[in-house]
PABAVO-967806 format. One record per atom (N, C-alpha, C): residue number from 1; residue in one letter; chain; x, y, z. Coordinates in steps of 0.2 Angstrom, whole numbers, always signed. Layout:
vexkol | gunu | fiza | c1 | c2 | c3
NUM | a | A | X | Y | Z .
...
// end
This chain:
vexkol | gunu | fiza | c1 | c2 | c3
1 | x | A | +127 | -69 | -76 .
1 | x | A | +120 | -65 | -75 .
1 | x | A | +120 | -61 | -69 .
2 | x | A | +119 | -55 | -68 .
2 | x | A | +120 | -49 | -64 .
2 | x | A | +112 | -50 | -60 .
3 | x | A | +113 | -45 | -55 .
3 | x | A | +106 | -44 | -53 .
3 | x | A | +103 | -35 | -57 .
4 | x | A | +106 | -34 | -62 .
4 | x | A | +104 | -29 | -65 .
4 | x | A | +100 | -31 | -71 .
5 | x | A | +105 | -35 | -76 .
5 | x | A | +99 | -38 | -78 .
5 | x | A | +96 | -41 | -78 .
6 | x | A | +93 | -43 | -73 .
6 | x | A | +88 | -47 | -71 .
6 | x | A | +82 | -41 | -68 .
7 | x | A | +85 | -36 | -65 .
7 | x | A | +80 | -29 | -64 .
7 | x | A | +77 | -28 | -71 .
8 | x | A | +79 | -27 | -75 .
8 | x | A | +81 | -24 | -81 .
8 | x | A | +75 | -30 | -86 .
9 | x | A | +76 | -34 | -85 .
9 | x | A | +70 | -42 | -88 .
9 | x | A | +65 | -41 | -87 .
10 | x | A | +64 | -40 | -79 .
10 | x | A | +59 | -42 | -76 .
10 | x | A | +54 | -33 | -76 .
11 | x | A | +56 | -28 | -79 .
11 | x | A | +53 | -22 | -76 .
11 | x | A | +49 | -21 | -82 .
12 | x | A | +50 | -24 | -86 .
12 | x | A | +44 | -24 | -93 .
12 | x | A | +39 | -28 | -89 .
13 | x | A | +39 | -32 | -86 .
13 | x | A | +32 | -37 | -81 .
13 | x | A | +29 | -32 | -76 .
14 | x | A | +32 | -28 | -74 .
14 | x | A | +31 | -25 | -67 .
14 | x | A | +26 | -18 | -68 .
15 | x | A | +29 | -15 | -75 .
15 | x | A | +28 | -10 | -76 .
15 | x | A | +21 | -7 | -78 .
16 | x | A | +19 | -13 | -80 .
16 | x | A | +10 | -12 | -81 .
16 | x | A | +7 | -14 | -74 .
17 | x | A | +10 | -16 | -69 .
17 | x | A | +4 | -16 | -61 .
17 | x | A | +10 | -13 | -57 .
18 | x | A | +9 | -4 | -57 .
18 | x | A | +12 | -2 | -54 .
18 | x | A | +11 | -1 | -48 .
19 | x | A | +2 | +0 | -47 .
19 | x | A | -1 | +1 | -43 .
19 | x | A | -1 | -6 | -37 .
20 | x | A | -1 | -10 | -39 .
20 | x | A | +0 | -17 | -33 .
20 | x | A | +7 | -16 | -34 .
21 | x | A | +11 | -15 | -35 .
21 | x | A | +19 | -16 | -34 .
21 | x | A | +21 | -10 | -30 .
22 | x | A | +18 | -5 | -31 .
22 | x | A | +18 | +2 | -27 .
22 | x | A | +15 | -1 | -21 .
23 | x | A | +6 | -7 | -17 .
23 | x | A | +5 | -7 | -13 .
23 | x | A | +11 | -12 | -10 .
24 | x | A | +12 | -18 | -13 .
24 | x | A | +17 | -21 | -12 .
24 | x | A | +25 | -17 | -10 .
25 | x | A | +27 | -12 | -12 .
25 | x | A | +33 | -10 | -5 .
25 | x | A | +30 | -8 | -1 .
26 | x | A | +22 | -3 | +0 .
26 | x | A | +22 | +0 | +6 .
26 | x | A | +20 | -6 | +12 .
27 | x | A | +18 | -11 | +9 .
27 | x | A | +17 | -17 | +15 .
27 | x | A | +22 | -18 | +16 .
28 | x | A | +27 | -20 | +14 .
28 | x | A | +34 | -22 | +16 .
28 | x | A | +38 | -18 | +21 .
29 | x | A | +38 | -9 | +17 .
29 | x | A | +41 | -5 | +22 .
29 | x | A | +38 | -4 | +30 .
30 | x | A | +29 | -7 | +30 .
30 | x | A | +27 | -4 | +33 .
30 | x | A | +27 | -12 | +40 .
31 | x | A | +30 | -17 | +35 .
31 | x | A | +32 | -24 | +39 .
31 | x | A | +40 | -22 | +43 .
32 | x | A | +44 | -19 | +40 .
32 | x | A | +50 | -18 | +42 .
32 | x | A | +49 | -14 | +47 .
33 | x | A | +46 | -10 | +47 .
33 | x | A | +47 | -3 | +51 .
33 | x | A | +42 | -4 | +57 .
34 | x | A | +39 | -11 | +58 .
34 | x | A | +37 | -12 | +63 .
34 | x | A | +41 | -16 | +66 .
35 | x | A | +43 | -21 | +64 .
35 | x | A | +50 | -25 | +68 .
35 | x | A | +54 | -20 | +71 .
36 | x | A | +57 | -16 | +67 .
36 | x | A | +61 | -11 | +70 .
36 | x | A | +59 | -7 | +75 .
37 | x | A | +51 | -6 | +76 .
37 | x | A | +48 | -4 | +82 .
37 | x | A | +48 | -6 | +88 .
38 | x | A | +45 | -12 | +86 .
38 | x | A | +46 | -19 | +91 .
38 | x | A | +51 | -19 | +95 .
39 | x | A | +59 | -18 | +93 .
39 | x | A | +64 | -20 | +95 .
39 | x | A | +66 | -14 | +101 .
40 | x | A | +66 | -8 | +97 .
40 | x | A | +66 | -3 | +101 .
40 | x | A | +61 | -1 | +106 .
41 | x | A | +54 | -5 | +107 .
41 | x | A | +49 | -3 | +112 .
41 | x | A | +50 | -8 | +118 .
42 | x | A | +56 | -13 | +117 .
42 | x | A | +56 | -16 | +123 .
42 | x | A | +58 | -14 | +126 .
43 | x | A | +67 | -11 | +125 .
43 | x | A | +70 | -4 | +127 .
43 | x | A | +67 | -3 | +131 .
44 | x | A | +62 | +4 | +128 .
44 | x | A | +58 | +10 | +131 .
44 | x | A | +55 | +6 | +136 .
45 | x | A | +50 | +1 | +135 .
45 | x | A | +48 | -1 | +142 .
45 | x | A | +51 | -3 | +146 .
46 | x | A | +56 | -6 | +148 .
46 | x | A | +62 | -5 | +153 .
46 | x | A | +65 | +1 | +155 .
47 | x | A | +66 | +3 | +153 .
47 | x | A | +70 | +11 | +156 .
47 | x | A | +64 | +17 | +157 .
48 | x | A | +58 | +16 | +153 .
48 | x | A | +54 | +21 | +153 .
48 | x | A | +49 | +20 | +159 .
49 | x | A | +47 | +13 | +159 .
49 | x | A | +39 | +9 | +164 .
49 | x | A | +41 | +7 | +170 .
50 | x | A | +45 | +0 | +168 .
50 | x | A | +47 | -4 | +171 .
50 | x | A | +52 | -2 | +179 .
51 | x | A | +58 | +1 | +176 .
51 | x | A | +63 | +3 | +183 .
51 | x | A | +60 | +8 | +186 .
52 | x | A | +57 | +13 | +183 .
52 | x | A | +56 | +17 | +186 .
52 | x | A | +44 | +18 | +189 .
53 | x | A | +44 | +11 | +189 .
53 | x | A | +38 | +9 | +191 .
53 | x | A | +32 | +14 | +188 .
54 | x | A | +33 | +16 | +181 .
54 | x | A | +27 | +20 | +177 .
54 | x | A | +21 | +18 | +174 .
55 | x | A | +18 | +14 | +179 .
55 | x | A | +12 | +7 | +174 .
55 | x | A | +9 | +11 | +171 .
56 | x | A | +8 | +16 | +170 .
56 | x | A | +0 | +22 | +167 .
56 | x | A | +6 | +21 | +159 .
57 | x | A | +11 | +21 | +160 .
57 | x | A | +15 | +22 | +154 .
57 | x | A | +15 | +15 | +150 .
58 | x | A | +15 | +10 | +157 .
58 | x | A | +18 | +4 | +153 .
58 | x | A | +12 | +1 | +151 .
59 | x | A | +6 | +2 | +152 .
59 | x | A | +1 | -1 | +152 .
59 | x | A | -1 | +3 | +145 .
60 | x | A | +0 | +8 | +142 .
60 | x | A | +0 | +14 | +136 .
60 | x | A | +2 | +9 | +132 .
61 | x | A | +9 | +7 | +133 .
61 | x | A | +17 | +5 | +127 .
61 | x | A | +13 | -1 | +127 .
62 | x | A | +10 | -6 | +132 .
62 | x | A | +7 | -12 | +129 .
62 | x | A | +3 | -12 | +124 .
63 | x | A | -4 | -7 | +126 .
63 | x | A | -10 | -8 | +121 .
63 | x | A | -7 | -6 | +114 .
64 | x | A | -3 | +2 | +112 .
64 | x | A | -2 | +2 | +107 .
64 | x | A | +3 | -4 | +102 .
65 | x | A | +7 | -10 | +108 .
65 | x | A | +11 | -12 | +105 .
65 | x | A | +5 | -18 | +100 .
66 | x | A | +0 | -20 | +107 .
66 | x | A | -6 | -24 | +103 .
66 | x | A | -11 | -21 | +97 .
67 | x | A | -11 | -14 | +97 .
67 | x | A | -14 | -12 | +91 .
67 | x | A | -9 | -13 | +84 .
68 | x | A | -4 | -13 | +87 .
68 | x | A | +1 | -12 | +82 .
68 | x | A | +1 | -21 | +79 .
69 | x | A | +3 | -24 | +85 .
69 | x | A | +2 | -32 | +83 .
69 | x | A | -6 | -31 | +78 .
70 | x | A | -9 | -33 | +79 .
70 | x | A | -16 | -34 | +74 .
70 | x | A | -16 | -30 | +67 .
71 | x | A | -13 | -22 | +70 .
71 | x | A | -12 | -19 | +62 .
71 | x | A | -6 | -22 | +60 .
72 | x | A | -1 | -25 | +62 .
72 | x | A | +3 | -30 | +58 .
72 | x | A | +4 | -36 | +54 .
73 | x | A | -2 | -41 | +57 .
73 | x | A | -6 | -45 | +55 .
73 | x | A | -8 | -43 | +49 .
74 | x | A | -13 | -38 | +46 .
74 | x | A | -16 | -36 | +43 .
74 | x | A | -13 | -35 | +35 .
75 | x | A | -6 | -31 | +38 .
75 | x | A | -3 | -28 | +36 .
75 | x | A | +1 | -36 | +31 .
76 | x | A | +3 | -39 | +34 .
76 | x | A | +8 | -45 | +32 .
76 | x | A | +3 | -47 | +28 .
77 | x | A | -3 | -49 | +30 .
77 | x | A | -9 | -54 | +25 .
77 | x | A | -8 | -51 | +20 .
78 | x | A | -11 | -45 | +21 .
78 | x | A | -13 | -39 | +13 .
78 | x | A | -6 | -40 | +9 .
79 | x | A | +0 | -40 | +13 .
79 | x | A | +8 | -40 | +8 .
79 | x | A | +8 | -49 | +6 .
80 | x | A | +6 | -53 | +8 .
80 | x | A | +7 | -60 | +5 .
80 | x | A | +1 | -60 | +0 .
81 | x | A | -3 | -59 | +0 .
81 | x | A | -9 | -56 | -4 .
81 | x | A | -7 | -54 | -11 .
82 | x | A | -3 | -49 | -10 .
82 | x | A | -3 | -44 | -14 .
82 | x | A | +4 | -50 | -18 .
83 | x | A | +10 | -52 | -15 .
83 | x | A | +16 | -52 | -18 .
83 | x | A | +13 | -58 | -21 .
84 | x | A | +7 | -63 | -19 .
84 | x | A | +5 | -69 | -24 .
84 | x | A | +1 | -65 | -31 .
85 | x | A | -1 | -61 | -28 .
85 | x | A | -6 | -56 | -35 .
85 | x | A | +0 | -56 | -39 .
86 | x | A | +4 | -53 | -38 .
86 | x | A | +9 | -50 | -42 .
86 | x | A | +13 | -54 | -45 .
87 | x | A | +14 | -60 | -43 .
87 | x | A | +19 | -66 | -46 .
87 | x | A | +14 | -70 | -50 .
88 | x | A | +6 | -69 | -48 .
88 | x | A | +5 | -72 | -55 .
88 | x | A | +1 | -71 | -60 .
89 | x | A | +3 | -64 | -61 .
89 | x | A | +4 | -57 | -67 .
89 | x | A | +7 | -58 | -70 .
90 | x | A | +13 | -60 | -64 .
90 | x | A | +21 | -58 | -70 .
90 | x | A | +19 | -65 | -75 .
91 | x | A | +20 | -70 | -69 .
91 | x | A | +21 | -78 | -74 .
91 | x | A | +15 | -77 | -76 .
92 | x | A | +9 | -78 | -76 .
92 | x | A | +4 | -76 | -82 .
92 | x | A | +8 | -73 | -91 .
93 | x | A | +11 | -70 | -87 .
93 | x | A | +13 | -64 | -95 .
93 | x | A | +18 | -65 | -98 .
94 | x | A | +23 | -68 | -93 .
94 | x | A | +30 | -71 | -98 .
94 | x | A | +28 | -78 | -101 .
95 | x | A | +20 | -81 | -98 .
95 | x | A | +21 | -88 | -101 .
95 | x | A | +16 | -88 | -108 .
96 | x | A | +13 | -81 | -108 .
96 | x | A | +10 | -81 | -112 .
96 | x | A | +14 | -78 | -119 .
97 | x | A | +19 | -73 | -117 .
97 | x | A | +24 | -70 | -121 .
97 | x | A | +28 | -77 | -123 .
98 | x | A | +30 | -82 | -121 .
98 | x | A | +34 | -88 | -123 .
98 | x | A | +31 | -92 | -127 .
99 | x | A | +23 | -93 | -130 .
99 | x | A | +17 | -98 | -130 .
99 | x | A | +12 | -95 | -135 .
100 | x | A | +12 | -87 | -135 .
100 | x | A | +7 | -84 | -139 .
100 | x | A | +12 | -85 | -148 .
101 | x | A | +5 | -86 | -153 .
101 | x | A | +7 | -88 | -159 .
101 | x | A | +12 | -83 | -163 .
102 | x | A | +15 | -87 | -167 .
102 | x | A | +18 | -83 | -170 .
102 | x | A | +20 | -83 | -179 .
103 | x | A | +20 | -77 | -180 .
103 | x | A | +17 | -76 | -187 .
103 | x | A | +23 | -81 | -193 .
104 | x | A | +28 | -83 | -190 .
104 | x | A | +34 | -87 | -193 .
104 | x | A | +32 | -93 | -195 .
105 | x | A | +31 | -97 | -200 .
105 | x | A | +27 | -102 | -201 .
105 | x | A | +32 | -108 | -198 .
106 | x | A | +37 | -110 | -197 .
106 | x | A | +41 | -116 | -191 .
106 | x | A | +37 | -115 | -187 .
107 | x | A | +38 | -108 | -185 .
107 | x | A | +36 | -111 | -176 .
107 | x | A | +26 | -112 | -177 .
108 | x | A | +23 | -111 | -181 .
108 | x | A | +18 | -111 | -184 .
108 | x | A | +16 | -120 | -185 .
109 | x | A | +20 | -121 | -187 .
109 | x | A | +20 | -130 | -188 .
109 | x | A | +20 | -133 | -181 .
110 | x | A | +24 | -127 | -176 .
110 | x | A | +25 | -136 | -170 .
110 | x | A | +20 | -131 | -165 .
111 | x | A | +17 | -126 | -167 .
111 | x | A | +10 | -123 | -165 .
111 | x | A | +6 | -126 | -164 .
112 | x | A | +4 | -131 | -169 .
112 | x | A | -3 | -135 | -172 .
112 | x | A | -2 | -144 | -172 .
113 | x | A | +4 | -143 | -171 .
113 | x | A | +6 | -153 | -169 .
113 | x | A | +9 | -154 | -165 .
114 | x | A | +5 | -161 | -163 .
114 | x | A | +5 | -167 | -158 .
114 | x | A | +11 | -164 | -157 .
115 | x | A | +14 | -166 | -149 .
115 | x | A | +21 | -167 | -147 .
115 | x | A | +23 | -174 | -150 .
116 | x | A | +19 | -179 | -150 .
116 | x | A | +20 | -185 | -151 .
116 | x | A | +19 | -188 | -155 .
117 | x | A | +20 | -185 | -160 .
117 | x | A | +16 | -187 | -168 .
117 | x | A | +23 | -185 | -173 .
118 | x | A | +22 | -190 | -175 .
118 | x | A | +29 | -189 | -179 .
118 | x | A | +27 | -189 | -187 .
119 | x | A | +33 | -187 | -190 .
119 | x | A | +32 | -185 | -197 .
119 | x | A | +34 | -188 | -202 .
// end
């Protein structure tokens, strides 16, 4: 089993909440791309604030970094929010597609009796 099709299984589930799976990458990308910023602004406060004693600068790089921390918070909640919305859509749907009746009269029989009941 590939991770293709497994893409390929799961995108009939996906494909009717496009709209929460389109919010769900942009939390994500927008989770990445602040770590990435993170990493590269302690750099900048060093070499930009710090060595060369710029506090009007470094006290700037701080607040932004704290507005950014809060909107990343924010941003994290609304994406774990979102990726539990979305996982139980999917399972919602494939357990309904596994479970919902079916016009075949076998599977029509163990539709309507006991698991425990014998014949």
């Amino acid at each position: 089993m590939d991770i293709t099709w497994f893409l390929k299984a799961i995108n009939q589930y996906v494909t009717t909440h496009k709209k929460l799976a389109g919010a769900l990458v942009i939390c994500l990308v927008l989770d990445a791309a602040f770590d990435t910023l993170m990493r590269g602004s302690l750099k900048f406060i060093i070499d930009a604030a710090i060595i060369p004693q710029n506090y009007r600068l470094l006290v700037l790089i701080l607040c932004l970094l704290g507005v950014g921390g809060i909107l990343y918070a924010c941003v994290g909640l609304l994406g774990n929010f979102l990726g539990a919305r979305l996982g139980v859509l999917i399972i919602n749907k494939i357990r309904y597609s596994l479970l919902r009746p079916s016009p075949n009269p076998i599977n029509g029989f163990f539709w309507h009796t006991f698991g425990g009941r014998y014949c």
